[in-house]
Backbone as a printed PyTorch tensor [residue, N CA C, xyz], in Angstrom:
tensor([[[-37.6510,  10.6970,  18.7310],
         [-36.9000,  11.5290,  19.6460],
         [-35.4090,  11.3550,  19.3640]],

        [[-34.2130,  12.5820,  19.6650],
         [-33.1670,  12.3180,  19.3090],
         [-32.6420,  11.8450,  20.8610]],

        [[-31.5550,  11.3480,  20.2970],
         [-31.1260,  10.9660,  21.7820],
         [-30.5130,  11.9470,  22.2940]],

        [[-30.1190,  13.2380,  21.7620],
         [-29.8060,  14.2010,  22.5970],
         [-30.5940,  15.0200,  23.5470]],

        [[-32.3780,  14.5960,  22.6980],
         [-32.7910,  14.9230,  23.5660],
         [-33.5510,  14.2360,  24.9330]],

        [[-33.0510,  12.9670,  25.4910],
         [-33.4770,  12.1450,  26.2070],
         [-33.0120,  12.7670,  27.2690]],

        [[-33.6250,  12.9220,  28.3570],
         [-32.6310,  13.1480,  29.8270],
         [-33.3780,  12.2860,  31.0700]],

        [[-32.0610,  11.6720,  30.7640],
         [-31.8710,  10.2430,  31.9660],
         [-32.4960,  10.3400,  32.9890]],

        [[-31.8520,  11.7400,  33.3950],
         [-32.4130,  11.7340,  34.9650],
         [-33.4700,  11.9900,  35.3720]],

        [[-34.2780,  12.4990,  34.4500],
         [-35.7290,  12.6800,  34.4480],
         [-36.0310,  11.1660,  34.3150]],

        [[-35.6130,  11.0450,  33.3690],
         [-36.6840,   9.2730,  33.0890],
         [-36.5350,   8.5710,  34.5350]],

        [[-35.4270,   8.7240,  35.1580],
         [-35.4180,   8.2210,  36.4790],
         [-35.8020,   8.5100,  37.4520]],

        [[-36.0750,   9.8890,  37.5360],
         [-37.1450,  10.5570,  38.5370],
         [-38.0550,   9.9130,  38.3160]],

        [[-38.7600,   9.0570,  37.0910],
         [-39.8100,   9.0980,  36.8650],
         [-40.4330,   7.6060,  36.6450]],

        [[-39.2300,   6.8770,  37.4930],
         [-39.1810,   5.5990,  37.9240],
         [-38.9360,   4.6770,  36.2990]],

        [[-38.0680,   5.1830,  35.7900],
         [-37.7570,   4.0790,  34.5700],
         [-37.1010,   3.0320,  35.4720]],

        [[-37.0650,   1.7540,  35.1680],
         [-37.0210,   0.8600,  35.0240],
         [-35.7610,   0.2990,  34.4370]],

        [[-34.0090,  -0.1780,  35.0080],
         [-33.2240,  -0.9870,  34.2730],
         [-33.4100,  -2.0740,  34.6360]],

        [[-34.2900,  -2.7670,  34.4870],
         [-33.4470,  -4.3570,  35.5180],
         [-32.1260,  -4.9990,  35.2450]],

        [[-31.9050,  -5.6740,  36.4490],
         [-30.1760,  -6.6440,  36.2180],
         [-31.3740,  -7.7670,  35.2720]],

        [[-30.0940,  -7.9670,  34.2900],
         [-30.7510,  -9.3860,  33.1360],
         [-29.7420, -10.3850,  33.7740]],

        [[-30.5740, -11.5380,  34.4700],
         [-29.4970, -12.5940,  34.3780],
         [-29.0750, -13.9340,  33.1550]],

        [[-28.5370, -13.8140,  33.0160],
         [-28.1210, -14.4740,  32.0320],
         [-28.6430, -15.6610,  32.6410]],

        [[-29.1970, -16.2290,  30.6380],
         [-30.0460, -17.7840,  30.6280],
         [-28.8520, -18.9080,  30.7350]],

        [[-28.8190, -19.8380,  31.7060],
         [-27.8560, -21.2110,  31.3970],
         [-28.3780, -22.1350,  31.2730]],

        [[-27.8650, -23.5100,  30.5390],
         [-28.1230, -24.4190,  30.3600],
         [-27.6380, -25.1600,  31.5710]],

        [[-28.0550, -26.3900,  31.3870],
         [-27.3930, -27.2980,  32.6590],
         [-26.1570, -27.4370,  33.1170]],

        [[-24.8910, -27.3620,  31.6810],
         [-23.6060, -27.1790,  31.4120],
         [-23.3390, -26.1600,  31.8820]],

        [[-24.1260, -24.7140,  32.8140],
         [-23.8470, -23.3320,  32.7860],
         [-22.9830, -22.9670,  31.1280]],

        [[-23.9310, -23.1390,  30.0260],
         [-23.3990, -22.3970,  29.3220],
         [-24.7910, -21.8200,  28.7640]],

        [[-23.9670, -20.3780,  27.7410],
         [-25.4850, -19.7580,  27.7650],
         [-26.4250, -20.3150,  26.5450]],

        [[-27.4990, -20.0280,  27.2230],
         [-29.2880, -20.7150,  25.7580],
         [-29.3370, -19.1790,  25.3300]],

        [[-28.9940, -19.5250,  24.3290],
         [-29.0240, -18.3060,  23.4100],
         [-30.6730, -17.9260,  23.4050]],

        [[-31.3180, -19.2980,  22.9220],
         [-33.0750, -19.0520,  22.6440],
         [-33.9040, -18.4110,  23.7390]],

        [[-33.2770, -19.0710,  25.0660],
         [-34.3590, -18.3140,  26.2550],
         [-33.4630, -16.9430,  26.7460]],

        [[-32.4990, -17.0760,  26.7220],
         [-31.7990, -15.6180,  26.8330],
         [-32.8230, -14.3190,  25.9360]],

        [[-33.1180, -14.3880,  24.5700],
         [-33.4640, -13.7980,  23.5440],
         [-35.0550, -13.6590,  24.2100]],

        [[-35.3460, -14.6010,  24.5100],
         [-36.9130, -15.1090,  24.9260],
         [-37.2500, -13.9950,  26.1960]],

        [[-36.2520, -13.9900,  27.3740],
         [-36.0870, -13.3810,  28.3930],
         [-35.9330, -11.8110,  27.9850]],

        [[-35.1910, -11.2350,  26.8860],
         [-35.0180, -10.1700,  26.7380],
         [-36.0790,  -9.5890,  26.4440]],

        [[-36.7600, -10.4330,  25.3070],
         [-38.4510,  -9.9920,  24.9070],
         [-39.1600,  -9.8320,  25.7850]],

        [[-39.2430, -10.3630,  26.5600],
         [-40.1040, -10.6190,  27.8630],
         [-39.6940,  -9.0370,  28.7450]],

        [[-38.6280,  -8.5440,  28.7510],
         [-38.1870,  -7.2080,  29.6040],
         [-38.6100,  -6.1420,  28.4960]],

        [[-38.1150,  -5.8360,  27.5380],
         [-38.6840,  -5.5000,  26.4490],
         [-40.2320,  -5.0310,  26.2570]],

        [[-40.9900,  -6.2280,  26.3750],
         [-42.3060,  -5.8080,  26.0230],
         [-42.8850,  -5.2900,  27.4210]],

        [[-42.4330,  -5.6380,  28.3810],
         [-42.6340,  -4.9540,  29.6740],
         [-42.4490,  -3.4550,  29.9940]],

        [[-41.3990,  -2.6740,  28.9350],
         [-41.1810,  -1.5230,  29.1610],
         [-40.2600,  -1.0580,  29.7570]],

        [[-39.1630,  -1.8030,  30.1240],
         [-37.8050,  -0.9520,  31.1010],
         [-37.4180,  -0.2830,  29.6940]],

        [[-36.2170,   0.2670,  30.5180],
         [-35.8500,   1.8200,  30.0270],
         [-34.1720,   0.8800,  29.4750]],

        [[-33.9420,  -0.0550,  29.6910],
         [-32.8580,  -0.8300,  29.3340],
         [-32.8950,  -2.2830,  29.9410]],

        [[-31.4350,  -2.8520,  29.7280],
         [-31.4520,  -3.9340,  30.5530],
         [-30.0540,  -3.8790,  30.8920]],

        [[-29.3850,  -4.0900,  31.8870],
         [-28.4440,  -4.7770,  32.7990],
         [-27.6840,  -6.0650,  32.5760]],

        [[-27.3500,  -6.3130,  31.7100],
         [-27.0380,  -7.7060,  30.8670],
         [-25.6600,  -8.3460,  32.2710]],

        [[-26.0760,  -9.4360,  32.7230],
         [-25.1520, -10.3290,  33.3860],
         [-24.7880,  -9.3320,  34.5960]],

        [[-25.3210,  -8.4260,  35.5440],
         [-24.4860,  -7.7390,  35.9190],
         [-24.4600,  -8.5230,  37.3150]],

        [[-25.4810,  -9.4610,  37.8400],
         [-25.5310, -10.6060,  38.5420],
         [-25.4560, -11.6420,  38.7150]],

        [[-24.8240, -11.7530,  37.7970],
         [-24.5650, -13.9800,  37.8070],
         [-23.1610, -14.3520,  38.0910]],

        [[-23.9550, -14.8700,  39.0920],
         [-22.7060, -15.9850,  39.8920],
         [-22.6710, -17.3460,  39.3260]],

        [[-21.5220, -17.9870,  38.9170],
         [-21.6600, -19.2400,  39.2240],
         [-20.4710, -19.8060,  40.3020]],

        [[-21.5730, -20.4120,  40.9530],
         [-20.7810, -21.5060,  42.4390],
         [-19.3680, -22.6290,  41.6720]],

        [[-18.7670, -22.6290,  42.3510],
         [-17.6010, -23.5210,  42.3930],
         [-16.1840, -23.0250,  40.5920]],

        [[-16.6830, -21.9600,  39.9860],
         [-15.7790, -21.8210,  38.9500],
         [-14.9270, -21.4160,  39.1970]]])
């Protein structure tokens, strides 16, 4: 399919799927590259229509 011919708003009528991705941390809150990658596969083989990269992560006290 071209991407011109994709239309969004249909796919969303039609309940696609972005989830928020929260970003993987280590104990240091810095990011695990491996389960980050791991996590993406995991949304991925599930079928959303994208992902939401970090659009929810807080970290307390920074």
């Amino acid at each position: 399919m071209d991407s011109s011919d994709f239309d969004f708003r249909e796919q969303l009528r039609q309940c696609l799927a972005i989830p928020a991705h929260p970003l993987a941390l280590n104990a240091s809150r810095r990011l695990d590259e491996h389960r980050h990658r791991a996590l993406s596969r995991y949304y991925i083989a599930s079928g959303v229509g994208g992902l939401a990269v970090g659009v929810h992560t807080f970290i307390s006290g920074s």
